[in-house]
C-alpha positions as CSV (number, residue, x, y, z in Angstrom):
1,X,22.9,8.9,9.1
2,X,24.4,6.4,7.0
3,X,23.6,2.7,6.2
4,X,24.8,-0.1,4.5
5,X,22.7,-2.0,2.9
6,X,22.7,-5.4,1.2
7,X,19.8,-6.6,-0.7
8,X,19.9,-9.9,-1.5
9,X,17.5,-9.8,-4.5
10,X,19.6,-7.2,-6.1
11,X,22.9,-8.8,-5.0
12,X,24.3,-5.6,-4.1
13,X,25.5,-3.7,-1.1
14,X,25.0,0.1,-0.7
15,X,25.8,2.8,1.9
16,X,22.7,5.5,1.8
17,X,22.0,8.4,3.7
18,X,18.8,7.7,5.5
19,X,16.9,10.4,6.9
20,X,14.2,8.4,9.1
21,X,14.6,6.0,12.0
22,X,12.7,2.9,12.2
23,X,13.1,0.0,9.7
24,X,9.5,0.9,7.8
25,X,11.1,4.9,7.3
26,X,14.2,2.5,5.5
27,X,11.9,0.6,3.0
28,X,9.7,3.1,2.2
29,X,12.8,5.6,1.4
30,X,14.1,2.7,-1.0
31,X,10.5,2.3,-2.4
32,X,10.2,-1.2,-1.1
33,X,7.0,-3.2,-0.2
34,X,7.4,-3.9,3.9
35,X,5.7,-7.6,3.2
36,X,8.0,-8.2,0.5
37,X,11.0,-8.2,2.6
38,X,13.2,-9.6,5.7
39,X,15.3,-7.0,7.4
40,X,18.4,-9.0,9.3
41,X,21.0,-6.9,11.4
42,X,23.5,-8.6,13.5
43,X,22.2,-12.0,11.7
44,X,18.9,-11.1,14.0
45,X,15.7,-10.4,12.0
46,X,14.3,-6.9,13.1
47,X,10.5,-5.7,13.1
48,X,9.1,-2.6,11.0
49,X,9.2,-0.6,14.1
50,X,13.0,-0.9,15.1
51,X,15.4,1.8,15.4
52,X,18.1,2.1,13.3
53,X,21.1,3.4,14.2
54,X,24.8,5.4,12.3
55,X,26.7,2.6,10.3
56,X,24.3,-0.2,11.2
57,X,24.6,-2.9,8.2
58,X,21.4,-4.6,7.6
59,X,20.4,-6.9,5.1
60,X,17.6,-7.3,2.9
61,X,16.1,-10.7,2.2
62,X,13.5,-11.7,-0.1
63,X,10.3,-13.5,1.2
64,X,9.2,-15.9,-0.9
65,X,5.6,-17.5,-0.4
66,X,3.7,-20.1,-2.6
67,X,1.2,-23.3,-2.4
């Protein structure tokens, strides 16, 4: 299925082909730490274990921690 993807720490936006189904199968296809990142779709944030569907457009934002 295809994807769109914006990644806020890269400032870009890409359509992939993803092969998996929930939002964990997307990060760890583009090699991405789950804890390192906020997946948003329909400006909703969505847990590791939600299905993605065709031509949803999600975006990836950066968590950022510190004391």
């Amino acid at each position: 299925m295809n994807i769109i993807v914006a990644n806020e720490r890269e400032k870009t936006v890409t359509e992939i082909i993803f092969s998996g189904v929930t939002v964990a199968d997307l990060l760890q296809q583009l090699h991405l730490n789950l804890e390192a990142f906020l997946v948003v779709r329909n400006r909703e944030v969505i847990t590791e274990d939600e299905a993605l569907h065709e031509d949803d457009t999600l975006e990836l934002l950066s968590v950022i921690s510190g004391g």
